[in-house]
C-alpha positions in Angstrom: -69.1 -7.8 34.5 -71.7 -9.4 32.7 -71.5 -9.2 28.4 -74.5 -7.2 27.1 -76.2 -8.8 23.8 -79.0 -6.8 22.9 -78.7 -6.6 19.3 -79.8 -9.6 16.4 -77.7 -9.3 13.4 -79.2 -11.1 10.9 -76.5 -11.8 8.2 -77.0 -11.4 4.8 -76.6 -14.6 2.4 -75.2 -14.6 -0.9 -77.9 -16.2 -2.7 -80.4 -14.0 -3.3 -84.0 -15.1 -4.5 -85.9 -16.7 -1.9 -83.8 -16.8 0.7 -82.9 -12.5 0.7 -86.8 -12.4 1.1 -87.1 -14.9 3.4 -84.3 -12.7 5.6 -86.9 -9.2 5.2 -89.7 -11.1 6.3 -87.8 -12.0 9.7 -86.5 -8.5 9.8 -89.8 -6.9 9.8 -90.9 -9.4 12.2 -88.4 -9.2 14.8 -88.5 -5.1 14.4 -92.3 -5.5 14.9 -91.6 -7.6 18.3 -89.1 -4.4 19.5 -85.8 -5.7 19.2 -82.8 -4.3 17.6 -82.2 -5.6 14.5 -78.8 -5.4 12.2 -77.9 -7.0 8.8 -74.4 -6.9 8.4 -71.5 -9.0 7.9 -69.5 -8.4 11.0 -71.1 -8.4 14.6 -69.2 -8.4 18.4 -71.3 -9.4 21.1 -74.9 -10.2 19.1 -77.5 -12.3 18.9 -75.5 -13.5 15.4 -78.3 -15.2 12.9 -75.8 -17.2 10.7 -77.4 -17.4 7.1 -77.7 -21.5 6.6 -76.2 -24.6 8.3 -73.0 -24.7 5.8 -71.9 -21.2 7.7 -72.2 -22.4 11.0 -70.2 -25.6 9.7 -67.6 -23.7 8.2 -64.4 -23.9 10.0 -63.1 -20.1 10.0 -66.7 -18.6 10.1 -66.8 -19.9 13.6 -63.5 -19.7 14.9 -62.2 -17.0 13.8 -65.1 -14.3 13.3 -67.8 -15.3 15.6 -66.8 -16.2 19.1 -67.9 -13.8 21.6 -71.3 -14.2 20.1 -74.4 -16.2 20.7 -75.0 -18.1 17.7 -78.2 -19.4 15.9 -78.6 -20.7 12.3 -81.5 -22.5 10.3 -81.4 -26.3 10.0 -84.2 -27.0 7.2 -83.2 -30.2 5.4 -80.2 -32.8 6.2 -81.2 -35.9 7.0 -78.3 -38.3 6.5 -80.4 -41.4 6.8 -82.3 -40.1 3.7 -79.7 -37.8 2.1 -76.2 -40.2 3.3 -74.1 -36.3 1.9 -75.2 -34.6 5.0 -73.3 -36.6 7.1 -70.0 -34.8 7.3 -72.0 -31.5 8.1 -73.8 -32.9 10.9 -70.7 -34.5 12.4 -69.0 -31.2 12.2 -71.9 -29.3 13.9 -72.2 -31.7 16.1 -68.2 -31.2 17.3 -69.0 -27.9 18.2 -72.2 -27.5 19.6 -71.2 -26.2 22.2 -70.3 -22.8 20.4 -74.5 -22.7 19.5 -77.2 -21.5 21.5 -80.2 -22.3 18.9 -81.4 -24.3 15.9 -84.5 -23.2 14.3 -86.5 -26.1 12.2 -89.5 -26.3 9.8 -90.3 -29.5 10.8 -91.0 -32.4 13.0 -88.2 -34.6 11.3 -85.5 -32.5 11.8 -86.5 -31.9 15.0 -86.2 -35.3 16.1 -82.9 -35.9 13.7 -81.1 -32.5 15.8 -82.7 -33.6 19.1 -81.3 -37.1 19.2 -78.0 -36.0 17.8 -77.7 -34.2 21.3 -78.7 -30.5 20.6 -81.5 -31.2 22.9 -83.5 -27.7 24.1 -81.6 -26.1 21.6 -83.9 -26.8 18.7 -87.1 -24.7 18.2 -89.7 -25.7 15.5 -91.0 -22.7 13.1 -92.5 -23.2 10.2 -91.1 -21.6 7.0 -93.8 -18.9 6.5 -95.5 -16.6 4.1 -96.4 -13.3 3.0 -100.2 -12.9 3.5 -100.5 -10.0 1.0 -98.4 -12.1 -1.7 -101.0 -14.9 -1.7 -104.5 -13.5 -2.1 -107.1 -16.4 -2.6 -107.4 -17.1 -6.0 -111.1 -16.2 -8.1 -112.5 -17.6 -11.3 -112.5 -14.4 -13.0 -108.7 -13.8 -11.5 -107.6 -17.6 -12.8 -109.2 -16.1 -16.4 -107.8 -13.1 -16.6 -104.0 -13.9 -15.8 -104.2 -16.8 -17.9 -104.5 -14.6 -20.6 -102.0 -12.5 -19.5 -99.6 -15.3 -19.9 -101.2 -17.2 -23.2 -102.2 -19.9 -21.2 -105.7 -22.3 -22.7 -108.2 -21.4 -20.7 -109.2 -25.1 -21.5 -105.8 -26.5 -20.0 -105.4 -28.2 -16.7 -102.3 -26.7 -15.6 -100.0 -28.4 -13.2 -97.3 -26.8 -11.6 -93.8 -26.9 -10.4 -91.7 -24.0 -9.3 -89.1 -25.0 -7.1 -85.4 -24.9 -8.4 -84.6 -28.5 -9.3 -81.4 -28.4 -11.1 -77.8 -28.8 -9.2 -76.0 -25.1 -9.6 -77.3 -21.6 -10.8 -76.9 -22.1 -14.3 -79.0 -24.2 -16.9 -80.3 -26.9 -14.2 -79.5 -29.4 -16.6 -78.3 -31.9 -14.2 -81.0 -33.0 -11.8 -81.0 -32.1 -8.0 -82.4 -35.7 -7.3 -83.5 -34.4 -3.8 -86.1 -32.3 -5.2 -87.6 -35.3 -7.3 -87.9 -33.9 -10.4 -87.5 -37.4 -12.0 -90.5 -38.5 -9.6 -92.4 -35.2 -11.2 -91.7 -36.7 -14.9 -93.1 -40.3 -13.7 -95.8 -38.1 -12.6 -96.6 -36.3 -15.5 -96.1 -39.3 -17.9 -98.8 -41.2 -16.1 -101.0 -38.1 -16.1 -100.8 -37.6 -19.8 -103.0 -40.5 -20.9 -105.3 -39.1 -18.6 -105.8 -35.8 -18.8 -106.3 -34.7 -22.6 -104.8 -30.9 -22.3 -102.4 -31.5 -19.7 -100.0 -28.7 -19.4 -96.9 -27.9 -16.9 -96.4 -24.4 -15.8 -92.2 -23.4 -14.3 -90.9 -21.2 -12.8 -87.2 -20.4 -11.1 -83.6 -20.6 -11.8 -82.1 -24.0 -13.3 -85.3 -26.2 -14.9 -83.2 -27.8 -17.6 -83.1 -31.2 -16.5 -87.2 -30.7 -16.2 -87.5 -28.6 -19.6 -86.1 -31.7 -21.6 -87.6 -34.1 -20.0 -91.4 -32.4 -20.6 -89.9 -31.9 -24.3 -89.1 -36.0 -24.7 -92.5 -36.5 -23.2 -93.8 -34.0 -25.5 -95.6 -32.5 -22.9 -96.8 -28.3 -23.4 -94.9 -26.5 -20.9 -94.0 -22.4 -20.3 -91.4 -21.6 -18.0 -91.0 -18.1 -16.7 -87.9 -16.1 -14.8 -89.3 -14.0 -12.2 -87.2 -10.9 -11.9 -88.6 -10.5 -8.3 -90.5 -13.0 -6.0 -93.5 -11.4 -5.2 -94.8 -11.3 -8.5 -94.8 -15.3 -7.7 -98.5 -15.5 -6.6 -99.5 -14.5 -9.9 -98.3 -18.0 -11.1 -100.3 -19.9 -8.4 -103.2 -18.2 -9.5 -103.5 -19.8 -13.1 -103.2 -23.4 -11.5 -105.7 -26.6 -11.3 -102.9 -28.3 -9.1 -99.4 -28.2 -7.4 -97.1 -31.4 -7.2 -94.5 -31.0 -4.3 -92.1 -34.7 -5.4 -89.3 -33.7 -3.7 -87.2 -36.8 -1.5 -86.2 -34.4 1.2 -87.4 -30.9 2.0 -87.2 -28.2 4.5 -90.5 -26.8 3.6 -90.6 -25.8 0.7 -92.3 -22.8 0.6 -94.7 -23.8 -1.9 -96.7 -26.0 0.5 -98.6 -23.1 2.1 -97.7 -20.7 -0.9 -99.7 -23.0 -2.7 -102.5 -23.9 0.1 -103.1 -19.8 0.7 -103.9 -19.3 -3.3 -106.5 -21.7 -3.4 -104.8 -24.5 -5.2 -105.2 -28.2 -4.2 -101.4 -29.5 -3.5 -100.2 -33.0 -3.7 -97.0 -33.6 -2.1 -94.8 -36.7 -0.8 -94.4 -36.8 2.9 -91.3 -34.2 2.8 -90.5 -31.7 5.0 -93.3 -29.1 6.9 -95.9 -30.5 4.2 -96.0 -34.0 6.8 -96.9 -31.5 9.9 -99.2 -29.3 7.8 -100.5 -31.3 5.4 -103.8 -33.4 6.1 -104.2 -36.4 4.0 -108.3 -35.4 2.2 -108.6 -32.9 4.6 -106.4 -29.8 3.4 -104.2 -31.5 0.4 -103.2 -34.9 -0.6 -99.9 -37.0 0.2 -98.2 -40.1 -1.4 -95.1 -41.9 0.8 -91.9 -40.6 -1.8 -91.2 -42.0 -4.9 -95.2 -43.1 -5.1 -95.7 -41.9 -8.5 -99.2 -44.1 -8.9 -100.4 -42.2 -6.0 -99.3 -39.1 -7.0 -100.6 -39.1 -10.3 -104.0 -40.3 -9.0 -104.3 -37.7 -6.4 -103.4 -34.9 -8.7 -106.3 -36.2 -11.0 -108.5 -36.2 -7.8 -107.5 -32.6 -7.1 -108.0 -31.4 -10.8 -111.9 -32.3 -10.6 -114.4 -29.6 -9.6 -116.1 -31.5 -6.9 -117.3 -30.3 -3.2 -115.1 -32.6 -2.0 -111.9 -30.6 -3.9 -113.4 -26.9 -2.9 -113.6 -28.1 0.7 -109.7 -29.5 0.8 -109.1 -26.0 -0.8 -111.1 -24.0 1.8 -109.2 -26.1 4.4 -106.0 -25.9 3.4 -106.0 -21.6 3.0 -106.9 -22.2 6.7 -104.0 -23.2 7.2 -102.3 -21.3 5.5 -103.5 -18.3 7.1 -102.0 -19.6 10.5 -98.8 -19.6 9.0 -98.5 -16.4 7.6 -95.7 -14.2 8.9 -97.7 -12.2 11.2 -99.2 -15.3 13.0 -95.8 -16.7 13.7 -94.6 -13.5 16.2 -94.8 -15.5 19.2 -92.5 -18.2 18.4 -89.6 -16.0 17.2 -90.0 -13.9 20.3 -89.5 -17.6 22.8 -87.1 -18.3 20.2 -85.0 -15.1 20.5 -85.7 -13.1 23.5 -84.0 -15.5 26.3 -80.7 -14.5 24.5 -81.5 -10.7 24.3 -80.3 -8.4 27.0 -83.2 -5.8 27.3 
């Protein structure tokens, strides 16, 4: 007799933030496409969503409470070639393969990393989405009134940066050099002989390293802890740019969370921003660790020109074709050969 799998238990992480929401979203979505959805720590005989790659690597999490299921996990970021840390993990997911039945990417490069490593047709690209409604297309009058709201010179061009860029969940003060927030500083420091009332707008968990370098640079910063994640958009909304100066990336979310609120992004060529991301067409990117380019692109981005509102009108495009509800199809190839109906 056949096993029957026709549940998807998503598992729950122990993180929080980003990543619970990033769970609802996929919960909703899979609900929406009519199959039955669980989030609970134990499963027998499911479609089992592992919560990250560092689950599926872990030893006892496979061994001993996940056979007799099919298995699927993300794989966002990881390259070793770039990132030389990732190495053991891959090795060990690569030594048991055969216990998985899909990988879901954001992007081409790890796509090509996972394919080549011999996961083959396991690997499925989708992009790491958005909440339409969180994201509304940002007005003058909007940009004026929550700048207010958050004491913010109506005068200023704001810059900003809200991805966690500190190692750990306390303080941040010791860098996470993948996310470039040294590269951001170089950034900035070129920026400020150019651009009279520069200032940088955080947000998220662990921004020390980035708080005291703004403060040696003597650069005007606020930096705001968001009790919940939607109220993220907001933020975007008081912008004249985004810088994305990361070294490796899954997404981050901030590509299209950015491009869907109207503000021009400039990013290195990291994660889903070099599939989604349009050099002059829809944003701007720089090859890593370009911090000439960077700056001079944000500068580019910061002027009200037709060339700027046209890159902007491009880029919530594509955003739009990202959002969550635009992305049903893929989940369902993605899922539904593995579902007993």
């Amino acid at each position: 007799m056949s096993k029957s799998y026709t549940q998807i238990n998503l598992l729950p992480d122990n993180y929080g933030w980003v990543t619970s929401w990033e769970n609802k979203a996929l919960e909703k979505i899979l609900s929406q496409l009519d199959f039955e959805v669980e989030c609970k720590r134990t499963s027998y005989r499911q479609v089992c969503y592992l919560p990250s790659k560092y689950f599926a690597a872990s030893y006892k999490s496979i061994i001993y409470h996940f056979l007799g299921n099919k298995l699927v996990f993300d794989y966002y970021h990881g390259d070793p070639s770039i990132s030389p840390q990732f190495l053991p993990l891959l090795d060990t997911l690569k030594s048991r393969k055969h216990h998985f039945h899909r990988i879901r990417v954001s992007h081409s490069g790890i796509e090509s990393l996972l394919k080549n490593e011999g996961f083959d047709k396991k690997v499925f690209r989708i992009p790491i989405g958005i909440n339409s409604d969180w994201f509304p297309f940002k007005s003058i009058q909007e940009k004026r009134l929550l700048r207010e709201k958050y004491n913010i010179p109506q005068s200023a061009v704001v810059i900003g940066s809200f991805q966690k860029d500190g190692n750990g969940w306390g303080d941040g003060n010791e860098p996470k050099y993948i996310k470039g927030p040294d590269i951001f500083l170089e950034v900035i420091k070129i920026l400020k002989s150019r651009i009279p009332e520069l200032l940088v707008l955080l947000t998220g968990p662990s921004r020390g390293y980035m708080k005291r370098g703004l403060e040696e640079l003597k650069i005007p910063y606020h930096h705001y802890l968001l009790n919940d994640y939607r109220e993220i958009g907001n933020y975007y909304r008081v912008l004249d740019a985004y810088i994305v100066a990361s070294r490796e990336e899954g997404g981050p979310k901030a590509v299209l969370e950015a491009m869907a609120s109207g503000v021009p992004l400039v990013s290195t060529r990291v994660g889903q921003a070099q599939d989604l991301v349009q050099h002059e067409v829809n944003g701007w990117l720089a090859d890593v660790s370009d911090v000439e380019a960077l700056a001079e692109y944000t500068l580019q981005a910061t002027k009200k020109s037709e060339h700027v509102n046209s890159v902007i009108q491009a880029a919530r495009k594509t955003a739009e074709y990202n959002f969550y509800d635009n992305q049903k199809k893929l989940w369902y190839d993605f899922l539904s050969p593995l579902v007993t109906k």
